[in-house]
KEMIKE-967853 format. One record per residue (C-alpha): residue in one letter; x, y, z. Coordinates in steps of 0.25 Angstrom, whole numbers, padded with zeros to 4 digits, always signed. Example, Ala and Ser with C-alpha at 12.3 -4.5 7.8 and 13.67 -1.06 7.14 Angstrom:
% KEMIKE-967853
A+0049-0018+0031 S+0055-0004+0029 
***
This chain:
% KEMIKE-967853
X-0071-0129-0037 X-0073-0122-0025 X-0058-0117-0023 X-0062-0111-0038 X-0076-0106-0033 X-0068-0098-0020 X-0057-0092-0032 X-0069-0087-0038 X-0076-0082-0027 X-0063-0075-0022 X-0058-0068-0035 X-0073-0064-0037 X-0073-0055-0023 X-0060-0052-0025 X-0063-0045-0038 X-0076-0038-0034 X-0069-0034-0019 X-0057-0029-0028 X-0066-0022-0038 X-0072-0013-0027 X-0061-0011-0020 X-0053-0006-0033 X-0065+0002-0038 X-0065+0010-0024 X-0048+0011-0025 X-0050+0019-0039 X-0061+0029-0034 X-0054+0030-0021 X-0041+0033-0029 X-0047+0042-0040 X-0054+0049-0029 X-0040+0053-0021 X-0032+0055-0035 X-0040+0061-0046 X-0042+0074-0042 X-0053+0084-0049 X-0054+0099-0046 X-0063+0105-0038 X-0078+0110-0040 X-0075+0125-0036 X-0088+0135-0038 X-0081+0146-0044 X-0085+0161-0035 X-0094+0169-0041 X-0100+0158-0048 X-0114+0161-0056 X-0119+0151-0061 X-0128+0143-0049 X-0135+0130-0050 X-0149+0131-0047 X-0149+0120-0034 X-0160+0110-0027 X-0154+0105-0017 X-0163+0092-0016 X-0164+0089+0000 X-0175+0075+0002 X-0176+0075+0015 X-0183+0060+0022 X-0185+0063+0038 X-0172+0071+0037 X-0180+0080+0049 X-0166+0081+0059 X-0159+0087+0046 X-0166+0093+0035 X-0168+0107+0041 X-0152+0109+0043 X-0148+0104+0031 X-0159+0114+0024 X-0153+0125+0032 X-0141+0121+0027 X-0143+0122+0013 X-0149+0135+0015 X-0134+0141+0018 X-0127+0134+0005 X-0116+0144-0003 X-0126+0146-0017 X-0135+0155-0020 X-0148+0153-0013 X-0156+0155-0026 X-0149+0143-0032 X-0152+0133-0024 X-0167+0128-0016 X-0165+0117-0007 X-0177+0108-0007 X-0179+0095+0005 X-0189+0085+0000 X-0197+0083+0014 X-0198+0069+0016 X-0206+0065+0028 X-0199+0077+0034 X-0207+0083+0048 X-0217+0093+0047 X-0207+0103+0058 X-0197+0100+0048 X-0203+0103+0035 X-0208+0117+0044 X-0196+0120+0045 X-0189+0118+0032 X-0201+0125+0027 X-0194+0137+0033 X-0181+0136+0025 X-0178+0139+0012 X-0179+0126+0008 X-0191+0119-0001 X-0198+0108+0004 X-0202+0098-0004 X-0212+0087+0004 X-0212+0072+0000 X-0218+0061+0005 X-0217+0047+0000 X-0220+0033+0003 X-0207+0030+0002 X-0197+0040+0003 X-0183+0040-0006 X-0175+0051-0009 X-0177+0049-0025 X-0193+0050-0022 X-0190+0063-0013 X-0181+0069-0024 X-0191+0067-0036 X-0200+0072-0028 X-0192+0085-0028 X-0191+0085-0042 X-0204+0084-0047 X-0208+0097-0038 X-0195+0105-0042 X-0196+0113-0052 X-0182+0114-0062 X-0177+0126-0057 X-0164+0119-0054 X-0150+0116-0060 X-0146+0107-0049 X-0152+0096-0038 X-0143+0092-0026 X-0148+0081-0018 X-0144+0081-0003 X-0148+0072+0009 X-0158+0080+0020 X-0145+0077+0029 X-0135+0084+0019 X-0129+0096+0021 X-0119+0106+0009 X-0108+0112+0010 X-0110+0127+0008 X-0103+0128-0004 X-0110+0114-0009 X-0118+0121-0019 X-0108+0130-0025 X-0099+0117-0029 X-0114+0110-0032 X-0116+0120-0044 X-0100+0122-0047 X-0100+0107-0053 X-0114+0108-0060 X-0108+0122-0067 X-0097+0114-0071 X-0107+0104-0077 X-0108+0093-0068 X-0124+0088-0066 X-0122+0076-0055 X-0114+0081-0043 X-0111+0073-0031 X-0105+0081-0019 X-0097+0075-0008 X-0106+0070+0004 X-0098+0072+0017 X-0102+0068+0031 X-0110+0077+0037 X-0105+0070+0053 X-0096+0059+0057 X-0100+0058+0070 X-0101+0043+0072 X-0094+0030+0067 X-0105+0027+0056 X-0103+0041+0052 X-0089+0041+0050 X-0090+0028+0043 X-0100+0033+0034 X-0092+0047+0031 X-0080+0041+0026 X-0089+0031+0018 X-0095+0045+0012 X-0080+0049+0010 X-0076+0036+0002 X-0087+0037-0007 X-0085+0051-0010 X-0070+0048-0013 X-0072+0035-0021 X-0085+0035-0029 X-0087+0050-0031 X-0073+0058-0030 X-0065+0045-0035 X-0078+0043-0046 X-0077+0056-0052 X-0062+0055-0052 X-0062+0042-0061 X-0072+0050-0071 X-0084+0043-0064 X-0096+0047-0059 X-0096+0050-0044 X-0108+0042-0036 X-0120+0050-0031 X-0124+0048-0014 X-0137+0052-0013 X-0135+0069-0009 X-0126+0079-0013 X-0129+0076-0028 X-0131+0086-0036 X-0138+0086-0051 X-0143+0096-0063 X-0157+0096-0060 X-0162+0089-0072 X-0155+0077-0070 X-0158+0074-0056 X-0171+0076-0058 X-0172+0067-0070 X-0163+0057-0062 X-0172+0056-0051 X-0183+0051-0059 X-0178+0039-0063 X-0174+0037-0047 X-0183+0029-0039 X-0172+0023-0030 X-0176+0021-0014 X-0161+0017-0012 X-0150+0023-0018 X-0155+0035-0026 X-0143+0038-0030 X-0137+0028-0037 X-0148+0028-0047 X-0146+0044-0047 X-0129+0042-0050 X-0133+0030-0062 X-0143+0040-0068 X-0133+0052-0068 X-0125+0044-0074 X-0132+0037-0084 X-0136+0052-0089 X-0123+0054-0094 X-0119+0062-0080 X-0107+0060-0071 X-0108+0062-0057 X-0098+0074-0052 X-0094+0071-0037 X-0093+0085-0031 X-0083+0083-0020 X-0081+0098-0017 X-0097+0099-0013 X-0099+0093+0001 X-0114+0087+0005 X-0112+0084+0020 X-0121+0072+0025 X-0125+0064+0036 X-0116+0051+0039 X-0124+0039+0046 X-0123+0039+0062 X-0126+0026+0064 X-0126+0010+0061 X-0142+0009+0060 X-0139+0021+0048 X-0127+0018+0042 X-0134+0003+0037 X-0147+0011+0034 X-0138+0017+0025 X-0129+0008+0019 X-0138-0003+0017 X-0147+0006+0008 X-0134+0009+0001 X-0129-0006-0004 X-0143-0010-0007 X-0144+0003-0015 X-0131-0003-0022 X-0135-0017-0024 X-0147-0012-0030 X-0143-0003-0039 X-0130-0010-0043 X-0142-0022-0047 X-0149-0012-0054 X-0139-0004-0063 X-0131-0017-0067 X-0132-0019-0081 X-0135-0004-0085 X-0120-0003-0077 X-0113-0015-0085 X-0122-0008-0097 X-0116+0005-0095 X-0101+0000-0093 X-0100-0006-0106 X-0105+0006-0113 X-0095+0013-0107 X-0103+0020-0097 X-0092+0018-0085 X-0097+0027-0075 X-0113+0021-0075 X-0104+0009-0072 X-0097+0013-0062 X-0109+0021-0055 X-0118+0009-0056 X-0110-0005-0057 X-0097-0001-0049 X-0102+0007-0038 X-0115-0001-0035 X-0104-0014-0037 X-0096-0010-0025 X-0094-0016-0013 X-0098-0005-0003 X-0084-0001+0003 X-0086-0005+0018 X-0093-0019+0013 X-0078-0019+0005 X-0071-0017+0017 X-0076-0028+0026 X-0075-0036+0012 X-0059-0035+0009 X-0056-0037+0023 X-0065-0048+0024 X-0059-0054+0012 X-0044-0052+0016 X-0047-0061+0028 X-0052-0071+0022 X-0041-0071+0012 X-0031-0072+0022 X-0038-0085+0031 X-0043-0090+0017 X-0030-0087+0011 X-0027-0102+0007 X-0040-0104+0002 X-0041-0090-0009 X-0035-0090-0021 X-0034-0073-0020 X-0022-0070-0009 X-0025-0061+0002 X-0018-0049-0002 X-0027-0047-0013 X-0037-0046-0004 X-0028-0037+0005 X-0025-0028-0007 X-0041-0027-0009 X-0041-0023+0007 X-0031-0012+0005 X-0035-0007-0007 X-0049-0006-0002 X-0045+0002+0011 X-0036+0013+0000 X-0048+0014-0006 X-0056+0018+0006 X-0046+0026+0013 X-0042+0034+0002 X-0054+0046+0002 X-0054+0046+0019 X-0049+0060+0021 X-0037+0059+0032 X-0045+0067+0042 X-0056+0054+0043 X-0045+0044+0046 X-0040+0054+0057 X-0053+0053+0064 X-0063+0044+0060 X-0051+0031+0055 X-0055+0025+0068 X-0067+0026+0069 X-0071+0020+0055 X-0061+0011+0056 X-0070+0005+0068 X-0084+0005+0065 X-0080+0000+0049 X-0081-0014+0052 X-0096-0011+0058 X-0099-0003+0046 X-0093-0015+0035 X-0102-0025+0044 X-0114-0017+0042 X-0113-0016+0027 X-0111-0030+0026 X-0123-0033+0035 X-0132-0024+0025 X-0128-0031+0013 X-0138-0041+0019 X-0148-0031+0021 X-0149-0025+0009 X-0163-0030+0005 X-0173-0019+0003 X-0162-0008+0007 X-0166-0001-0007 X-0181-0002-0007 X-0183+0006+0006 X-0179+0021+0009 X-0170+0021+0021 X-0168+0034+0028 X-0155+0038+0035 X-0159+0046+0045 X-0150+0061+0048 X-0149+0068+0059 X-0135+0078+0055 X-0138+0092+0054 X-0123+0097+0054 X-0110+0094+0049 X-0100+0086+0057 X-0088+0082+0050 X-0072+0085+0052 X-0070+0077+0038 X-0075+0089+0031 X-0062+0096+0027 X-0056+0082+0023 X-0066+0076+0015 X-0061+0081+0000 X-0048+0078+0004 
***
């Protein structure tokens, strides 16, 4: 009885580790294989989106000003585009001094701040003067040309557009670590999505959207965590597709340090858990109707093993297979295979130039990363009830992977 108990145990992680690992291999290989052409704007283009760039900005003091200034310099016509920062909690020097920009301040001011309250705030004092609503971060800066690409897509008739976030510094190891995380996402549940006919995955700025449908969306959104998984399941159960607008780069700030980086992630995997608890039968619902890409948005991204969790888990599992190896029914080189395939998958969107300088140094702070995502696993209680604040403090762009992150 118990050897059967441990067979079933085994071939039941073995399925679930493998699942993950394959699903990531396919959108990692779509994502370097199928290749779409470019959103080029066309020169002399006439036809210009009327823009608001949504900015909410939570004790963003150290970098809301240069980030408004430098929205003021983006390549579209002034006239068709207003940038607008939801003050929230924001000094009363700071707010002077926005005041003297040509940006509109909006002031809010809740008991409980979360970035859906701050955005339908904007909404209901905006009027609907506008074609098109990008929401940023207060630490995220654009691409000059951002906007141009931005209204290129929507002409072409595309109304949820996610543009590639790029590290805005990669000045320490949790910074790095955090950068090529961004990349790999971008690459895999994005690029490789869109690739395989499926909607990319939203994160939270950079996301652009026809102004009615946002502002219907948000409405329904009362999330404190993880926003934008109920805003990506809503696109989708609209009858939308989310376009990942990798030409269009949205720079942002990558986490410095430890006390940050599980602030971050463990607001992440409880927003997982909970939303994957949440959308579960309306996701099995919605695969048997034939509605595969509300599946895949909300049963098999939610379902997946967060990928530095699934690092530390196949090389676990490959070492226990080897001194248990008497005692398993599944041989170890299955669980080697799973180890490789899961590496391919990982290193595959890495641009050359990162594993010329920053290989190392990833490399050596990886295992302290995997242990504090396992360590939050245990922490999770509460994560999604509360607001938790990453503090910024950027207010440039320091990044030598910028000419080798699209390639």
């Amino acid at each position: 009885m118990l050897g059967i108990l441990v067979t079933v145990i085994e071939f039941v992680f073995f399925s679930y580790v493998g699942g993950c690992i394959i699903y990531n291999l396919c959108l990692s290989l779509a994502g370097r294989i199928i290749r779409r052409k470019p959103v080029r704007p066309v020169p002399g283009e006439t036809a210009y989106a009327r823009v608001a760039i949504l900015v909410p900005a939570y004790k963003e003091d150290e970098v809301i000003l240069s980030v408004a200034d430098s929205y003021a310099r983006l390549d579209y016509p002034a006239d068709r585009y207003e940038v607008i920062v939801i003050a929230d909690s924001l000094q009363p020097a700071t707010l002077h001094k926005l005041s003297q920009t040509s940006v509109r301040v909006l002031e809010v001011s809740f008991q409980q701040s979360t970035k859906a309250k701050a955005l339908n705030a904007a909404f209901e004092r905006l009027d609907d003067v506008y074609d098109l609503g990008l929401i940023c971060d207060a630490d995220n800066m654009l691409e000059n040309d951002f906007l141009l690409k931005v209204n290129k897509a929507f002409q072409d008739g595309e109304y949820a557009i996610q543009a590639q976030r790029v590290a805005k510094n990669l000045d320490t190891p949790f910074a790095i670590l955090d950068a090529a995380n961004e990349i790999i996402a971008n690459h895999m549940y994005r690029k490789g999505a869109n690739a395989l006919g499926l909607s990319a995955s939203v994160i939270g700025s950079g996301m652009a959207f026809h102004w009615p449908l946002i502002k219907s969306m948000m409405q329904e959104i009362q999330a404190i965590g993880g926003f934008d998984k109920v805003l990506q399941q809503l696109v989708i159960a609209k009858g939308h597709s989310i376009f990942y607008l990798e030409e269009a780069r949205i720079y942002d700030e990558k986490v410095e340090n430890q006390e940050a980086f599980q602030h971050q992630r463990r607001r992440w995997l409880s927003a997982q858990f909970v939303y994957l608890g949440k959308y579960w039968s309306k996701g099995w619902a919605a695969l048997f109707r034939g509605q595969v890409d509300y599946f895949n948005m909300t049963i098999c991204q939610n379902l997946m093993i967060p990928r530095m969790i699934l690092v530390a888990a196949t090389t676990l599992l490959c070492v226990l297979s080897l001194l248990l190896q008497p005692y398993l029914s599944i041989q170890p080189i299955w669980w080697i295979t799973l180890f490789v395939l899961n590496c391919i998958s990982l290193l595959v969107p890495i641009p050359a130039l990162f594993y010329r300088r920053y290989l190392w140094t990833a490399l050596i702070n990886l295992p302290k990363a995997m242990l504090i995502m396992i360590g939050l696993l245990f922490r999770l209680k509460g994560a999604n009830k509360k607001f938790i604040h990453t503090k910024h403090t950027k207010t440039g762009i320091n990044n030598p992977l910028l000419d080798a992150v699209n390639k």
